[in-house]
N, C-alpha and C positions, 0 to 999 in steps of 0.2 A: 574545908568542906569538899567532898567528893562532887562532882562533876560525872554526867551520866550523858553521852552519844546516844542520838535515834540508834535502831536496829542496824541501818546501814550508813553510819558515819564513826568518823573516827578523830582521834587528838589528833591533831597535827601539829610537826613539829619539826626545823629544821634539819637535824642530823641527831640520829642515835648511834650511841656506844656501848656495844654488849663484847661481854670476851668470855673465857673461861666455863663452854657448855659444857665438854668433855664428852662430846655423844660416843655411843662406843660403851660404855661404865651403862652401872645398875645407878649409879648416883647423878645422874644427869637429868634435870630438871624439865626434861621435853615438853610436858605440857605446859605446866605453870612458861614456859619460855613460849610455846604458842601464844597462851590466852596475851601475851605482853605483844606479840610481832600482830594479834588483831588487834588491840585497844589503841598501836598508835600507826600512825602514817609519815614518814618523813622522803627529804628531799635527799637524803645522802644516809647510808645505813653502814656503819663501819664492823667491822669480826675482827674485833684487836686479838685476837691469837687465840688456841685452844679449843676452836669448835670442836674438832674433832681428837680422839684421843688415841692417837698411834699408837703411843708405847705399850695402851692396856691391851685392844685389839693386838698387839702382837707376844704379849708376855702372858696373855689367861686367854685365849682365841677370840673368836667372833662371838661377840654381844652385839645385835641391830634389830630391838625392835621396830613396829612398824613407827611406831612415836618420832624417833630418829630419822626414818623416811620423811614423815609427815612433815619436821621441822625444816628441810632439807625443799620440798618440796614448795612448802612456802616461801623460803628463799627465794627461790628458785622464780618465781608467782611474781613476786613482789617485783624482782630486778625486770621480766616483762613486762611490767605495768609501768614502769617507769622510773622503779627506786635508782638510784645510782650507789651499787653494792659494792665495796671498798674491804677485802678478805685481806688482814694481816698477820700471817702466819705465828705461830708461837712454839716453844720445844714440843710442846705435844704432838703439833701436825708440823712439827719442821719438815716432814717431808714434801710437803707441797712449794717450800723454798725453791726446790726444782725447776718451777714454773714462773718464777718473777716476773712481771708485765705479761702476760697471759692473760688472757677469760677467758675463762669457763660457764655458760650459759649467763653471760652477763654480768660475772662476777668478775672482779679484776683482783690478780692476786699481786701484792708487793711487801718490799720487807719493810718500810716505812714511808710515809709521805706526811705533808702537811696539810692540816687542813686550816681553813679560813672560817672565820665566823662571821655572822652576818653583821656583827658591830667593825669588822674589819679585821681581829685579832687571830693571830695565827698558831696553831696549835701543830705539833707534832706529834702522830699517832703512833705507835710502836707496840709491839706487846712486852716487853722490858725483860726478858729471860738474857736478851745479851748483856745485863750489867747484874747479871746472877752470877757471882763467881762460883759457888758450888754446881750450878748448871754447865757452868761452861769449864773449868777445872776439875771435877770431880763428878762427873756422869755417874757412878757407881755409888755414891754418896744419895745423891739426885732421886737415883733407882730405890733403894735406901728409904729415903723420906718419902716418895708416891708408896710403897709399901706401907709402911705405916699410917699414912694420911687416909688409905683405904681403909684399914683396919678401925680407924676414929671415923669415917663418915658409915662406913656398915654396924657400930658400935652405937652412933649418934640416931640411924634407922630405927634398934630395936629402942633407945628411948623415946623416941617420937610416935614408934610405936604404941606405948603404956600411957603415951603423955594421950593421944587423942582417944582411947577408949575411957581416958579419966575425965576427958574434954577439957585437959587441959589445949595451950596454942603450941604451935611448935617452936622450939629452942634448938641452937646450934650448939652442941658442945664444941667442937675444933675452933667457932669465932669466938666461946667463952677463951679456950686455951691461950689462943693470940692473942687477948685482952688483958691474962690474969699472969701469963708467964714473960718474966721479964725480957728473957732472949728473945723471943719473937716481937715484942713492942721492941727492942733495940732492932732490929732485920729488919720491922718494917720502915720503922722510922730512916736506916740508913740507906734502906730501896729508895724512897723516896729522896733525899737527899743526891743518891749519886743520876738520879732521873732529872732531877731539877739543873745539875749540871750539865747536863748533856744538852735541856733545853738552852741556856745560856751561851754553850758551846755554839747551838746552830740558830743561834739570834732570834729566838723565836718567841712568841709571850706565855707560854704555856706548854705542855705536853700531856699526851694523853696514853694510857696503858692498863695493863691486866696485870695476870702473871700470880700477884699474893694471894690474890682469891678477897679482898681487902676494898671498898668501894671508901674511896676520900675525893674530896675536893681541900685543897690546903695553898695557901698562898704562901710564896718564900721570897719576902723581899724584891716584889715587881716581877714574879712570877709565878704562875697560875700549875698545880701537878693533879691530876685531875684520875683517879683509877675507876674503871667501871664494876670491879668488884667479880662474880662470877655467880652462876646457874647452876651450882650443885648442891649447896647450900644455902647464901643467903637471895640469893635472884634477885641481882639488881643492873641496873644499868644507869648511863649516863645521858641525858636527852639536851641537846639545845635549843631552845623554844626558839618561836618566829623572831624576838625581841633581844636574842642575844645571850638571854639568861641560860645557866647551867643548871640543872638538877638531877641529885642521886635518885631513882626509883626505887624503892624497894618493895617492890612487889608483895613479897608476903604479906607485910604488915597494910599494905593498902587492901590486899584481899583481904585481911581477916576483918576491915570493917567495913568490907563492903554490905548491905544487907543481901538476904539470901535470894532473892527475888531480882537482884542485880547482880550478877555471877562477875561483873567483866569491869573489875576497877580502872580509873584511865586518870587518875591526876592526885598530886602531893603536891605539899611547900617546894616551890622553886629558890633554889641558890644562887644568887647574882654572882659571875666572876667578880675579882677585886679590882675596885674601880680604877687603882693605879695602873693596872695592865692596860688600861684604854690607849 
């Protein structure tokens, strides 16, 4: 059941995890990513990588609507009010690597840290592009697939187009593709795998990342791999309730049952971590 906030209240909830806005792109989900940063209020706000999207602003010019201000701004809002905003870069805005332990208007930038959860469990945040071999081997490949990947999310526009004058809801073609084509369920599945290593590696009970565009929670033998998924497509995020619990958002499908009279969905089924990570 949906859960509705007075006019001036909000979910609250200990730490969110969003990655993968790409502001910068025509494909960047700025409002729908607003209506999400009012519905909820947390203690710690993490940008696991890809807010921003370098490469396209530098390979098809400047695309900045005011939307992209707006989102930016609210950030920006929220870390003076008191959020504790946690900006962990990704290949798209690797160029803010430059700035590691820095803030910027209350924003603190680093290439990974851990975070703690309120049951004690410790998570490692990262945006996971460094265990992309073609990201990191083959940039030219990389360049390659963001080409195409546009060409499927401007392709997936004009259906979503025909789908909402049909009143149909909207569908992702690019998440049908990664679901229905073997190679990409083998890539993702082996992202996650060499992610889950890396936590093991740094003794930690969990990890946390972006990067596939792919929102999971999946447990691997006493350890928790946790993706926030991305804001160009499917809009979702990762939230830690007061009590410890994990859950995927995914915004769309919460919006599309919101009634129309309640514009501003704020709650889904929550995901407990695996009680062996305790």
């Amino acid at each position: 059941m949906l859960e509705r906030p007075d006019a001036d209240s909000k979910r609250k909830v200990a730490a969110i995890f969003v990655s993968d806005l790409h502001l910068g792109t025509r494909s960047s989900q700025d409002a729908h990513f607003l209506e999400f940063l009012k519905a909820y209020d947390s203690k710690t706000l993490y940008l696991v990588g890809d807010l921003i999207d370098g490469w396209r602003l530098k390979r098809s010019g400047w695309y900045w609507p005011q939307g992209h201000n707006d989102v930016l701004q609210k950030l920006l809002r929220k870390a003076r009010k008191g959020t504790r905003i946690i900006y962990v870069p990704g290949n798209h805005d690797e160029f803010l690597r430059n700035f590691l332990g820095l803030k910027f208007g209350g924003v603190k930038i680093v290439d990974r840290i851990v975070h703690r959860t309120v049951d004690g469990r410790r998570l490692l945040v990262l945006h996971g592009d460094q265990f992309d071999m073609v990201v990191r081997h083959a940039v030219w490949l990389a360049s390659v697939g963001d080409v195409l990947y546009d060409m499927a999310l401007w392709l997936n526009r004009q259906i979503n187009g025909v789908r909402r004058r049909l009143g149909f809801t909207y569908w992702s073609l690019s998440a049908w593709a990664k679901h229905k084509v073997k190679q990409a369920v083998n890539y993702m599945g082996r992202f996650e795998e060499v992610l889950v290593a890396e936590a093991r590696r740094e003794g930690v009970d969990g990890i946390v990342c972006g990067h596939i565009h792919h929102a999971a929670i999946e447990h691997y033998d006493g350890v928790t791999y946790l993706n926030s998924g991305d804001w160009v497509e499917s809009c979702t995020a990762l939230v830690e309730h007061l009590d410890g619990r994990f859950e995927i958002i995914r915004w769309l499908d919460v919006a599309a049952k919101a009634p129309a009279s309640m514009p501003v969905p704020v709650h889904a089924a929550a995901v407990p971590l695996l009680d062996a990570v305790a």
